[in-house]
N, C-alpha and C positions, 0 to 999 in steps of 0.2 A: 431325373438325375442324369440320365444320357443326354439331356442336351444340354445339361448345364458343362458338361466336360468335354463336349463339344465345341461349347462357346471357347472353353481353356484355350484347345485344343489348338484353335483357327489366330487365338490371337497369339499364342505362345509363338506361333510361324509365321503369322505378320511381323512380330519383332525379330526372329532368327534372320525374316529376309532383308529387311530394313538394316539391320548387321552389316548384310550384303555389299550394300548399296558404295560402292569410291566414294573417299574422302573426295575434295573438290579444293585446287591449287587457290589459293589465298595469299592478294600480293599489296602492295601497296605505293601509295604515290603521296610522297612528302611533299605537298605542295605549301611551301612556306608563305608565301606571295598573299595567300588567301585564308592565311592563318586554320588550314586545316591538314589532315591525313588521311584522303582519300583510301577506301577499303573494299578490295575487288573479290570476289570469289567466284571463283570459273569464269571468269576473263570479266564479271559483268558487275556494276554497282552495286553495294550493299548498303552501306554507312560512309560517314566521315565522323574523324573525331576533329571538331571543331570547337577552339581556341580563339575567340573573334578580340578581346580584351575586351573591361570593363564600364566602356563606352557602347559598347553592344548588347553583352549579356553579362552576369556577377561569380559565373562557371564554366568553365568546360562543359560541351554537350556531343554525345553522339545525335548527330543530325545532317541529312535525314533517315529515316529508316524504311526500306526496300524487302518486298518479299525476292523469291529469286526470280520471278517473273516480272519483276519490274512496277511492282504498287507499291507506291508510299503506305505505311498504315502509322506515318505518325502526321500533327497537326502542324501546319503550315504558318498559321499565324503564329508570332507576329514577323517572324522575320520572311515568310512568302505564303502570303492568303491567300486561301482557296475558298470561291464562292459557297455560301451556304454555311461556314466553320461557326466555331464558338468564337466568339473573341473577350472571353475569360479569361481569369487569370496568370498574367504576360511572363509569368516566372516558368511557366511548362510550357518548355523547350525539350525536344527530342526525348532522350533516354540521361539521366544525370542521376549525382547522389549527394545528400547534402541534408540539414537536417536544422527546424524549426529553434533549437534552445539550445546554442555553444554559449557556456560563460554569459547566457544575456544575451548574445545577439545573434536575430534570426539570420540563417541563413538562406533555408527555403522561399522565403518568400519577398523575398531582395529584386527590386529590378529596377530599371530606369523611373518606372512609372507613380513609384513608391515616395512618401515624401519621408528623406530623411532624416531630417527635422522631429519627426514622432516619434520614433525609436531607434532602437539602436540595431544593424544590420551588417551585417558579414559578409564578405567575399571571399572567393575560392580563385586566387591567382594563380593562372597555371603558369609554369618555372620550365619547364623543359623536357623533352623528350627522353630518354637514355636510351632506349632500344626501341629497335624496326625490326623484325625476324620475319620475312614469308617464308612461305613453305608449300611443298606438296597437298599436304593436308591441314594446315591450322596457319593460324600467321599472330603472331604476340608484337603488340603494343605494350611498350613501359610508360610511362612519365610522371611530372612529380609537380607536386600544387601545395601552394599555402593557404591556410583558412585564416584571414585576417580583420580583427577585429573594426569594430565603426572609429576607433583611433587608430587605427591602422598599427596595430601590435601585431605579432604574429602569436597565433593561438596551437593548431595543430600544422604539425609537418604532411602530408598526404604520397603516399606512394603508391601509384595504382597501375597493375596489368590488367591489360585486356587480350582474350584471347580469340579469335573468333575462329570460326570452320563453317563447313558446310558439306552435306551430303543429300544429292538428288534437292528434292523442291524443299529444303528445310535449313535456316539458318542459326548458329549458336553461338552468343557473347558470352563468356565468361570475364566476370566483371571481378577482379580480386584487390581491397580497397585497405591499406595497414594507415591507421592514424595514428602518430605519437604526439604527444604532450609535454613541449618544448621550452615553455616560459609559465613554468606552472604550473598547477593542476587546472582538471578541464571539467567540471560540470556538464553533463549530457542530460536536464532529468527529463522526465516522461512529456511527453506534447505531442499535438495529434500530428504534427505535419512534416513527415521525412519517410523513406528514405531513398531506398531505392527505386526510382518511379517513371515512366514512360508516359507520355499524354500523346493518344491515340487520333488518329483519322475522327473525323466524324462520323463516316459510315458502321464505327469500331463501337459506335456508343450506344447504349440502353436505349431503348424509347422511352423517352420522357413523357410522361405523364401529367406533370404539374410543375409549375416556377419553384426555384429552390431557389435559399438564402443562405450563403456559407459563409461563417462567419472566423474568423481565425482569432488568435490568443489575445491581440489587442484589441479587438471588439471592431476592425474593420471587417465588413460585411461585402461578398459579393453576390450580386444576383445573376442568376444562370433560369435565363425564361423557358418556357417551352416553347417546342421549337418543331417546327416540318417533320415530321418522323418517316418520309417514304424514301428507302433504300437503310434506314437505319436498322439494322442488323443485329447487334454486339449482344451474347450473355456471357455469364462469369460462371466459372463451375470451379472450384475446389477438391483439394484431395480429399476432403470428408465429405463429398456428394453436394454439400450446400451452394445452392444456385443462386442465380441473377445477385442483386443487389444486398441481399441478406449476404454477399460476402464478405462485407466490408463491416472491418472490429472480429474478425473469424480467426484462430489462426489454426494454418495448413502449412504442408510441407511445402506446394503448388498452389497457384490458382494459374487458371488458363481462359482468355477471353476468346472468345469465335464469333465468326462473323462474315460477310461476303458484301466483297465489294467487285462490282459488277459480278461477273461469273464464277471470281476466286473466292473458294471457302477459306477461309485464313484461322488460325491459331496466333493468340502471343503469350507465352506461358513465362512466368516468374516464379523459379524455383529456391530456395531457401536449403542453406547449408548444416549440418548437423555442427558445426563446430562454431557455428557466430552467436554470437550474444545472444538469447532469447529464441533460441531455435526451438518449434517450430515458431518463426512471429505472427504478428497480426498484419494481416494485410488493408490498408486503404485506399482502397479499392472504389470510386465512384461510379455510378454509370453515365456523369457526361465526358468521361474520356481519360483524365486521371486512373493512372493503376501504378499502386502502391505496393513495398512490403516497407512496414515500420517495426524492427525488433526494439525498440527504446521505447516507444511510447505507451506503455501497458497499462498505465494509470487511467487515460481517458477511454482506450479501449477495452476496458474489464467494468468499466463504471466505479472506481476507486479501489475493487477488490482487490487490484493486483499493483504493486508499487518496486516499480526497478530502481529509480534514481540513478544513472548511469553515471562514475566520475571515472576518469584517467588520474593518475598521480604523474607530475613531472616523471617524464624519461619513460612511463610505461606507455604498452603500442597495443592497440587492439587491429584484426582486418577482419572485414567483411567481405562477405563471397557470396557472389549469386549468380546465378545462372538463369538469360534469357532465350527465347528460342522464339523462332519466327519461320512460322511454316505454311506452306500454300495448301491445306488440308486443315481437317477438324481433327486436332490429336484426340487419342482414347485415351481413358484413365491409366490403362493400360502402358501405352506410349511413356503418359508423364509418371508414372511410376519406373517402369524403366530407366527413364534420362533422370530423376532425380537420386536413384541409386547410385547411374554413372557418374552423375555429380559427385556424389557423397564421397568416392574415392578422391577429389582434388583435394589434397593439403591447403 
């Protein structure tokens, strides 16, 4: 019993000192030229939030993403490969949000590479910036994007802040996403493939043990083989203890992947809001590098128990909020209870 109050004891003051720790100045560089908004904290690279148009990519993406030491830990392909990657699935691009079944047309899984001819497919045209705030301690990005249907209708209006900050070796997006329902009502129903999701480094990934076949709603199938597994690193831990790959279809407040690339232990944790649709959700969560939360899709992740059917009515707005973190350390449950608290108080 004493040393279990011990254990309290030592982490209740690793979090008191972490408290400690200066905010870290957060500034940025509108660089219009190259269709992005460079994002610095403590003088040094983090992200861009890049806007390339639909001749590039069919969304907005934060890319790339950087610990504060200077690693990428998202995948490079297809817009800059890096020897040894996947080169799966062309739609997972940096950090985005976007979701498999608006009205009938996927979103998620829209790219150049896709023939569009066979279904019907959605884009997220970003509209404009409104606000750039740095700061001492945080810096908030505004802007605003339309979800346009495969006739090129407009479906949802989209208004999303980002807020980022940083303290000592650990970085934090707060991702706040309001979509209204502008010409109509919006059908959202349950489907495996959204929402909010990151596709990771390679070294970030599971070791694969055998070829997978992933097959999506319209019965196209991609194959993801097995692959070199020396330096690959990545497990998934969740806030109800549940490890590696059994995470994915779970839902948690958290789930958090760790992993070391070269020397650096790294963290990338996605935490989940008490006020969004379906809190806590399911997360989909793969381990060749896909990391997911899906609060819409409960149908295929409950095995038919559970049925959301998600719709908007013209003029009503729903937002979604999550919070990412990006750390050069192996966070403790600890940690991500903590930051998910501190979450909890964002509006």
């Amino acid at each position: 019993m004493k040393l279990k109050h011990t254990s309290i004891a030592i982490a209740a003051f690793s979090l008191a000192i972490n408290g400690l720790v200066q905010a870290q100045k957060v500034d940025f560089v509108d660089n219009k030229k190259d269709k992005k908004v460079e994002v610095n904290i403590d003088g040094k690279p983090f992200t861009s939030y890049f806007y390339p148009g639909e001749d590039v990519l069919k969304k907005a993406v934060l890319y790339p993403v950087m610990t504060a030491k200077g690693t990428l830990v998202t995948r490079g392909w297809p817009l800059d490969p890096r020897p040894g990657e996947r080169v799966d699935h062309p739609h997972h691009v940096g950090i985005w949000l976007n979701y498999e079944d608006v009205n009938g047309n996927d979103y998620w899984n829209n790219s150049n590479a896709v023939d569009h001819a066979k279904r019907a497919y959605g884009t997220i045209r970003h509209t404009g910036i409104t606000s750039l705030k740095g700061g001492k301690d945080k810096g908030e990005l505004s802007v605003t994007a339309d979800w346009i249907d495969k006739d090129g209708k407009l479906t949802l209006k989209e208004k999303t802040t980002y807020v980022f900050s940083g303290k000592g070796n650990n970085r934090t997006i707060d991702r706040l996403t309001t979509l209204t329902a502008v010409n109509g009502d919006v059908a959202m129903p349950d489907i495996k493939d959204g929402m909010f999701a990151i596709r990771v480094a390679r070294e970030l990934e599971l070791p694969s043990t055998k070829p997978e076949i992933f097959t999506d709603a319209s019965g196209i199938a991609t194959k993801v083989p097995t692959m070199n597994n020396e330096g690959i690193t990545g497990n998934y831990r969740n806030s109800n203890g549940v490890t590696g790959e059994d995470v994915w279809a779970k839902r948690a407040t958290w789930c958090n992947l760790t992993g070391k690339i070269k020397d650096e232990n790294i963290s990338i944790a996605i935490v989940d809001h008490p006020k969004n649709v379906g809190y806590p959700a399911y997360f989909h969560a793969r381990g060749y590098g896909l990391f997911a939360v899906n609060p819409l899709g409960q149908k295929p992740f409950s095995n038919g128990k559970e049925v959301l059917d998600y719709k908007l009515k013209k003029g009503e707005s729903t937002t979604f909020r999550y919070r990412l973190v990006v750390a050069s350390e192996h966070l403790s449950d600890d940690s991500l209870n903590a930051i998910a608290a501190d979450f909890a108080k964002v509006k």
